[in-house]
C-alpha positions as CSV (number, residue, x, y, z in Angstrom):
1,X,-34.2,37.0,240.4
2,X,-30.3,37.5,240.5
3,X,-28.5,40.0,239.1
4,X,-25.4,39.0,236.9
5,X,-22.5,41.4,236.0
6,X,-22.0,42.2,232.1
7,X,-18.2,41.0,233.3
8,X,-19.3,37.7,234.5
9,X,-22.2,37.3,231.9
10,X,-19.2,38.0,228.7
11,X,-16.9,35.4,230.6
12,X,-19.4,32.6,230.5
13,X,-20.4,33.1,227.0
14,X,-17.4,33.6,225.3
15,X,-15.2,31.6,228.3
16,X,-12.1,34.0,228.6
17,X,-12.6,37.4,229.9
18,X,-12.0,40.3,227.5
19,X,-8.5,41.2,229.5
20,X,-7.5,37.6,229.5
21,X,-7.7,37.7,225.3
22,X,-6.2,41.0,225.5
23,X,-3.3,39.9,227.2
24,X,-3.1,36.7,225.0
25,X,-2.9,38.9,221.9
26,X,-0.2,41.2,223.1
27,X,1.6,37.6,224.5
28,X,1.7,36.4,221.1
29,X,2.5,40.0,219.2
30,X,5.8,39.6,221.5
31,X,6.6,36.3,220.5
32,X,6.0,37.0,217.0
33,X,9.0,39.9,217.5
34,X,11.1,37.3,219.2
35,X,10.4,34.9,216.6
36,X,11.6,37.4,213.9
37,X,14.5,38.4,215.1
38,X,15.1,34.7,216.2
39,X,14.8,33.8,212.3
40,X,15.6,37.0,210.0
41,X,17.7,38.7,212.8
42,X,18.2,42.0,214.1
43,X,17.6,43.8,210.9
44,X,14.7,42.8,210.2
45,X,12.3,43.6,213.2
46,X,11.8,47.0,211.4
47,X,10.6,45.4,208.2
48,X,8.2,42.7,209.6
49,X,5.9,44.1,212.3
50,X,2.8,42.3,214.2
51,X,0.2,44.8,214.4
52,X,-3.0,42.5,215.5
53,X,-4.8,39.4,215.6
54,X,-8.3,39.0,215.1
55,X,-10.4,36.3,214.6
56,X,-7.0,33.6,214.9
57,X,-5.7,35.8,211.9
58,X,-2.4,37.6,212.5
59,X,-2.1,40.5,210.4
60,X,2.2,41.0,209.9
61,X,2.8,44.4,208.2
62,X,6.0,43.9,206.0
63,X,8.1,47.0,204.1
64,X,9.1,45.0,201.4
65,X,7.6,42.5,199.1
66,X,11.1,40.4,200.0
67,X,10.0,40.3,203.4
68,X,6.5,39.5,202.8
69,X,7.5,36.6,200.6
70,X,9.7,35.5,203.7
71,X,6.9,35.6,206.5
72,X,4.8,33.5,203.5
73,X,7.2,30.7,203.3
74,X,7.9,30.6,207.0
75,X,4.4,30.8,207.6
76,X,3.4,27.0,209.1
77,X,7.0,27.4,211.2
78,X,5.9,30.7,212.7
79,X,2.4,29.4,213.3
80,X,3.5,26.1,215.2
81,X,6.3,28.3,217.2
82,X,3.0,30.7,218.2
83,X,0.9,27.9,219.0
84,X,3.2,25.8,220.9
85,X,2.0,24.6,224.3
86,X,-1.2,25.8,224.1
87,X,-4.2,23.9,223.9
88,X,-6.1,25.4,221.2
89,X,-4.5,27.2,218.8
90,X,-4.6,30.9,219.2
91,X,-3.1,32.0,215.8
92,X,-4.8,29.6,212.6
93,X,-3.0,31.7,210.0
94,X,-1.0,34.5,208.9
95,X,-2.3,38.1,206.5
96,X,0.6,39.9,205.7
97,X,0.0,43.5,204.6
98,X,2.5,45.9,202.9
């Protein structure tokens, strides 16, 4: 009988490596900030923040309920901007918290 290590064993059951969804979630955190200042501007990458993804949800914290209501009706734009050119999407929608 073979030994298999946990590494290898987590990679073929869940098909990315633990550091390869790690580094897709802090890939898409940054593009999130670009994408904010890209749209609002300057300003407002100290009201609307990405703090995490989990399960294809990316929680946005937001300082104002003006903001929030922003990120909500930009919400399909910022999710096909995350998305684009990859083949499954990594972000399905967006939980903003204030």
């Amino acid at each position: 009988m073979s030994l298999i290590s946990l590494g290898n064993l987590i990679k073929k059951t869940t098909g990315k490596s633990v550091l390869a969804r790690q580094v897709d979630v802090a890939m898409v955190l940054e593009k999130f900030g670009h994408l904010v200042k890209e749209i609002w501007g300057e300003e407002m990458t100290e009201r609307i923040q990405g703090i995490s993804i989990n399960n294809g949800v990316l929680n946005i914290a937001c300082l104002s309920s003006s903001a929030a209501q922003e990120v909500k009706l930009r919400e399909q734009e910022i999710l096909d901007k995350i998305n684009e050119g990859k083949e499954r999407p990594i972000v399905e929608r967006v939980r903003i918290q204030m």
